[in-house]
C-alpha positions as CSV (number, residue, x, y, z in Angstrom):
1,X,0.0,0.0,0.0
2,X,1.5,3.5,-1.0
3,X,2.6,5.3,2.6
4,X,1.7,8.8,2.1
5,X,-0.2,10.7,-0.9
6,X,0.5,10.7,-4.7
7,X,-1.1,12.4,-7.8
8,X,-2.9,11.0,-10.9
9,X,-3.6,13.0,-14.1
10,X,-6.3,10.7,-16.2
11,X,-4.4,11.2,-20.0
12,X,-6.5,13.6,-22.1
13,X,-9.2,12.8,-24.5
14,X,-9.2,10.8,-27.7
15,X,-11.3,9.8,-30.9
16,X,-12.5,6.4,-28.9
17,X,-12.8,8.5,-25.5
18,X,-15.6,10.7,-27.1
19,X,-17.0,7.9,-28.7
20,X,-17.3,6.3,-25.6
21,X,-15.6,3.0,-26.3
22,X,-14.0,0.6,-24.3
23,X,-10.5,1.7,-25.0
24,X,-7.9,-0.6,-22.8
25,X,-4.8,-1.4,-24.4
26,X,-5.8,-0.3,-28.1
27,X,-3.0,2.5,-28.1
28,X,-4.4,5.3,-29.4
29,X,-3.0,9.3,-29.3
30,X,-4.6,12.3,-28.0
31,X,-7.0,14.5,-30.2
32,X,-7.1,17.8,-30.4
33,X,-9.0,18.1,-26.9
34,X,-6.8,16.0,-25.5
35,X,-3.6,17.7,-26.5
36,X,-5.5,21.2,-25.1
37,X,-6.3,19.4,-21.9
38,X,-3.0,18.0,-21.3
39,X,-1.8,21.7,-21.3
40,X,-4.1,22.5,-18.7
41,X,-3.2,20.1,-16.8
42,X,0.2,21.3,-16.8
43,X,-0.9,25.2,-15.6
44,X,-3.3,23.3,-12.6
45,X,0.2,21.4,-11.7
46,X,2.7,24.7,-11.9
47,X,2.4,25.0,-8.1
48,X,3.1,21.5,-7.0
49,X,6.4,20.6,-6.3
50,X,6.8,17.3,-8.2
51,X,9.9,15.0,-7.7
52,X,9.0,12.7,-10.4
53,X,6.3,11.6,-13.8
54,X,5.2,8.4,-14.2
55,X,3.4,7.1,-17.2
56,X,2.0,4.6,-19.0
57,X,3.7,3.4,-21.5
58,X,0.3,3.8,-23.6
59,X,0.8,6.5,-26.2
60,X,-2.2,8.9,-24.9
61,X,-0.7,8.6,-21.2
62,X,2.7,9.4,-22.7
63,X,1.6,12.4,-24.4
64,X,-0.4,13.8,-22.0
65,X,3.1,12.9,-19.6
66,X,5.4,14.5,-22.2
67,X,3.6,17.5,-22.2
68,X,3.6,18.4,-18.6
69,X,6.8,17.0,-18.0
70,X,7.9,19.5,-20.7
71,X,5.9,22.4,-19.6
72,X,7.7,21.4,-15.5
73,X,10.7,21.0,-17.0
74,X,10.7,17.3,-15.8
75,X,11.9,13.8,-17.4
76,X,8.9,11.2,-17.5
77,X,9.7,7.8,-16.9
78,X,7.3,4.7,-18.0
79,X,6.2,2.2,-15.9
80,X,3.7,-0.7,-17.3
81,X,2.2,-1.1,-13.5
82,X,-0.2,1.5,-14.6
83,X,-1.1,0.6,-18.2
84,X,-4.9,1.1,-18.4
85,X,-6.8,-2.7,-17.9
86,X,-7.2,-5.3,-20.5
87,X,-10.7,-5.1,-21.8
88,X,-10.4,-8.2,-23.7
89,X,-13.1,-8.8,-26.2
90,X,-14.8,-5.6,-24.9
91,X,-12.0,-3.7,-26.7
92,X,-13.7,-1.4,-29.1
93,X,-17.3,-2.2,-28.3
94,X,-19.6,0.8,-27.2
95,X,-19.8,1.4,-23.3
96,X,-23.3,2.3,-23.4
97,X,-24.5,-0.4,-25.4
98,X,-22.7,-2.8,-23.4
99,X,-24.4,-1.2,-20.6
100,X,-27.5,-1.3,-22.0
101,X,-27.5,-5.1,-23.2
102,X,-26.5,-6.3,-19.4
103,X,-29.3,-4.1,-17.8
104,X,-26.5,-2.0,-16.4
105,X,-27.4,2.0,-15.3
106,X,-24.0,2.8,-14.1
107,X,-20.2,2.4,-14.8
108,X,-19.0,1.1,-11.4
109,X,-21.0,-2.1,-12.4
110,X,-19.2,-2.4,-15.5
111,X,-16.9,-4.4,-12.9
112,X,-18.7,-6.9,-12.9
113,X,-19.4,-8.3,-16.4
114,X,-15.8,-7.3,-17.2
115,X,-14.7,-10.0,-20.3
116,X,-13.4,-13.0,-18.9
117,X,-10.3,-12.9,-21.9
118,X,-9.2,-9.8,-20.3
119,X,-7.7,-9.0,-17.3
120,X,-9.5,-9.6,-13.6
121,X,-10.5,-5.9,-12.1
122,X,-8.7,-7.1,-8.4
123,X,-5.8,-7.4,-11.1
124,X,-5.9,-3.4,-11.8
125,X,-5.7,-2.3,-8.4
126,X,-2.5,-4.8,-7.3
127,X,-0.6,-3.8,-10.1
128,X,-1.1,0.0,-9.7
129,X,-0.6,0.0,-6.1
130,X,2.4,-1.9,-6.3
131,X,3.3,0.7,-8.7
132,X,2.7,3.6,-6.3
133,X,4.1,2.3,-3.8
134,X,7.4,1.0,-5.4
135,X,8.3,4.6,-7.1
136,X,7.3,5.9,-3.0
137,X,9.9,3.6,-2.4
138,X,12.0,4.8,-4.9
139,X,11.5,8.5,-4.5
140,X,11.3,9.5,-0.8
141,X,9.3,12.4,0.3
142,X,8.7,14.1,-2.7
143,X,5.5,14.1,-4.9
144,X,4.7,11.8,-7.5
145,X,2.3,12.0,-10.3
146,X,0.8,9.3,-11.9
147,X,-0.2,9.9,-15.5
148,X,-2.3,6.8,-16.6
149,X,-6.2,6.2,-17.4
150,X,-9.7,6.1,-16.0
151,X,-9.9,2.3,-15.0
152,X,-6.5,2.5,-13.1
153,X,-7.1,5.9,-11.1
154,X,-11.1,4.2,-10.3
155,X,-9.3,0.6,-9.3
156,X,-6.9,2.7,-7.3
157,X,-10.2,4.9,-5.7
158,X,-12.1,1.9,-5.0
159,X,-9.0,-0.1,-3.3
160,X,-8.1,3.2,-1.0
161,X,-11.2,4.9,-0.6
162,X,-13.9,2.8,-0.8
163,X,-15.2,4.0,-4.0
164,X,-15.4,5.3,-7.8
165,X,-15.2,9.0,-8.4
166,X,-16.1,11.7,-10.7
167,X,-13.0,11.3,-13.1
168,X,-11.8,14.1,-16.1
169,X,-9.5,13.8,-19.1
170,X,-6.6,15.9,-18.4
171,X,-7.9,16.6,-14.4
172,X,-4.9,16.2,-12.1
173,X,-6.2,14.3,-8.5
174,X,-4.1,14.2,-5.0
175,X,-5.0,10.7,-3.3
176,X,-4.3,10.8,0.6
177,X,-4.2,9.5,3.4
178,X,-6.6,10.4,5.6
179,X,-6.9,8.5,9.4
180,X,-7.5,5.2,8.4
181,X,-9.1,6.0,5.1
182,X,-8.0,7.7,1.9
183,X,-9.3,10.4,0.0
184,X,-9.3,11.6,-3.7
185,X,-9.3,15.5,-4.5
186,X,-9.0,17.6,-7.8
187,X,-6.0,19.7,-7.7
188,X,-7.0,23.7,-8.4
């Protein structure tokens, strides 16, 4: 479990992120949006004092990683602990008709019809906080942000915190400790 708090910046949008397909591994770059919202995401971070970038080594984390890194004046190092989670024969497929044909209303139960080619959602939330806590490790009190993707930063929510939250492309997040609990909040 990571010992102290950590950022993660959900990689801007793409094509297959506004036509809200199941996305995983398909390695696909930013759009337009997503390059715009990468740069914002860089201003919102210009206060922080960041030790370190972390990406995935998925193109759309990289970019959105690259360009704050450049705009921090920071290296960005990749790290396949936080790739985004193997949708299997999802992959592609709409997320609303998916939803629709398994009588689903909202996207924390998309858990549990997950395919059973692709990889286990208990899977996401190891990996990643092994991750986290293995650049911790690495880096010792400084802050760490984690550029990676939706499913990863909501495995990571509901493993510390107890819970799914209301995720953005290209919105930077501080997880922390908080008593015995975490919490997720958007950086201003």
């Amino acid at each position: 479990m990571p010992s102290r708090s950590f950022l993660c910046l959900r990689h801007g949008a793409t094509d297959w992120n506004r036509q809200n397909r199941f996305q995983g591994r398909t390695d696909n770059l930013l759009n337009d949006d997503g390059v715009a919202q990468a740069r914002t995401a860089a201003l919102r971070l210009g206060n922080v004092a960041l030790g370190a970038i972390v990406a995935s080594p998925l193109r759309r984390a990289v970019q959105t990683a690259d360009i704050v890194g450049a705009a921090l004046s920071l290296p960005v190092a990749i790290d396949a602990g936080i790739i985004e989670c193997d949708f299997g024969s999802l992959e592609g497929q709409s997320i609303r008709d998916t939803m629709r044909k398994h009588g689903i209303t909202a996207l924390e139960q998309l858990v549990s019809i997950l395919a059973a080619d692709g990889e286990p959602w208990a899977a996401v939330s190891r990996r990643a906080l092994r991750c986290v806590t293995r650049w911790q490790e690495s880096h010792p009190g400084t802050d760490l942000l984690f550029v990676c993707h939706d499913a990863v930063m909501q495995a990571i929510a509901q493993a510390l915190c107890g819970g799914f939250f209301e995720n953005r492309y290209g919105t930077p997040f501080r997880f922390a400790p908080a008593g015995s609990s975490w919490t997720v909040e958007e950086i201003d």
